[in-house]
C-alpha positions as CSV (number, residue, x, y, z in Angstrom):
1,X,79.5,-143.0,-48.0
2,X,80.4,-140.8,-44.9
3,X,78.7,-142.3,-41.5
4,X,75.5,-139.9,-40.9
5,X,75.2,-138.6,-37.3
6,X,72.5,-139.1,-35.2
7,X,70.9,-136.1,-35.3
8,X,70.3,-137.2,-39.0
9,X,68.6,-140.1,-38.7
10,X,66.7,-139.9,-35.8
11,X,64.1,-137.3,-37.8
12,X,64.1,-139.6,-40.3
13,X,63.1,-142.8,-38.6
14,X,60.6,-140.9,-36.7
15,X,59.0,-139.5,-39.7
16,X,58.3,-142.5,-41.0
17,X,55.6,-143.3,-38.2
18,X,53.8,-140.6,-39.7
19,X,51.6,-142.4,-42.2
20,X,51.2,-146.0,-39.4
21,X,51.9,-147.9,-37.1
22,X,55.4,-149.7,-38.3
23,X,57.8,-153.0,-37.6
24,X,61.5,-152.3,-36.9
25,X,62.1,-154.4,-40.6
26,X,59.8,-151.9,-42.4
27,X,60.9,-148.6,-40.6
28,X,64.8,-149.6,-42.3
29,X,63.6,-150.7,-45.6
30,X,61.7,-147.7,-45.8
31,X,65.0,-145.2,-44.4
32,X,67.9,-147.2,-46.0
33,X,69.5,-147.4,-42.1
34,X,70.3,-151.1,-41.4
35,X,68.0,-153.0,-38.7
36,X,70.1,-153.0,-36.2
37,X,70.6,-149.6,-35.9
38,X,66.6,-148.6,-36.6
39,X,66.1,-151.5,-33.7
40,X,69.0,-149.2,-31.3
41,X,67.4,-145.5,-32.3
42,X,63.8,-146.9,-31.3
43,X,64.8,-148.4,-27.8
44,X,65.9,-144.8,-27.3
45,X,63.1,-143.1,-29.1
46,X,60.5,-145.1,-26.8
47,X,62.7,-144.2,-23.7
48,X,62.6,-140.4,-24.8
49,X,59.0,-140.9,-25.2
50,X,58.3,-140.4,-28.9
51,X,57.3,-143.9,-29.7
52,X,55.2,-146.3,-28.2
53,X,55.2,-149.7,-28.6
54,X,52.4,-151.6,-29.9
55,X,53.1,-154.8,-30.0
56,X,56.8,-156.9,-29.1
57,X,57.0,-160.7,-29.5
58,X,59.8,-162.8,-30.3
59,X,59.4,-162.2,-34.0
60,X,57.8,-158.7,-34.7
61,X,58.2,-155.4,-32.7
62,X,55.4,-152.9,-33.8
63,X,56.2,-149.4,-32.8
64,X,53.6,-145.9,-33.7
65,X,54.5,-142.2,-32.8
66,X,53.5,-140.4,-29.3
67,X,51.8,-137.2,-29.5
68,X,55.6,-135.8,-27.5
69,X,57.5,-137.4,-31.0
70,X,55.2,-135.3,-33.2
71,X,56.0,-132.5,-31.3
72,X,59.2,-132.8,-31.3
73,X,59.3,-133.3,-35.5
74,X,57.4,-130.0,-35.8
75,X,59.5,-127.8,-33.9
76,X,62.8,-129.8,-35.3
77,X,64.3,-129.7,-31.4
78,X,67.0,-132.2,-30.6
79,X,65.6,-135.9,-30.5
């Protein structure tokens, strides 16, 4: 399978926080991208501003879309 770009998944993982909130394990069962790279795109997602998080402990980070990562998922600009 040919290595997908991350202009691919970015949309992807952020239209998952459409329906709810969501934990970093969920948002990749849910995509199909390993954790570790969901867990890399949402520290830069929150960074950028189109996640917030929720919640972060030692076990669990709960993340949920910004009204900026909406935006940005309706007009399909560069994430």
């Amino acid at each position: 399978m040919a290595k997908r770009k991350y202009s691919q998944l970015r949309p992807l993982i952020l239209k998952a926080f459409l329906k709810d909130q969501k934990t970093v394990n969920q948002v990749a069962t849910e995509t199909g991208i390993n954790w570790r790279t969901v867990d890399n795109h949402l520290i830069y997602l929150t960074g950028k501003g189109h996640l917030k998080a929720i919640f972060i402990s030692a076990f669990v980070k709960i993340y949920a879309i910004t009204d900026k990562g909406l935006a940005a998922l309706k007009s399909g600009g560069r994430l």
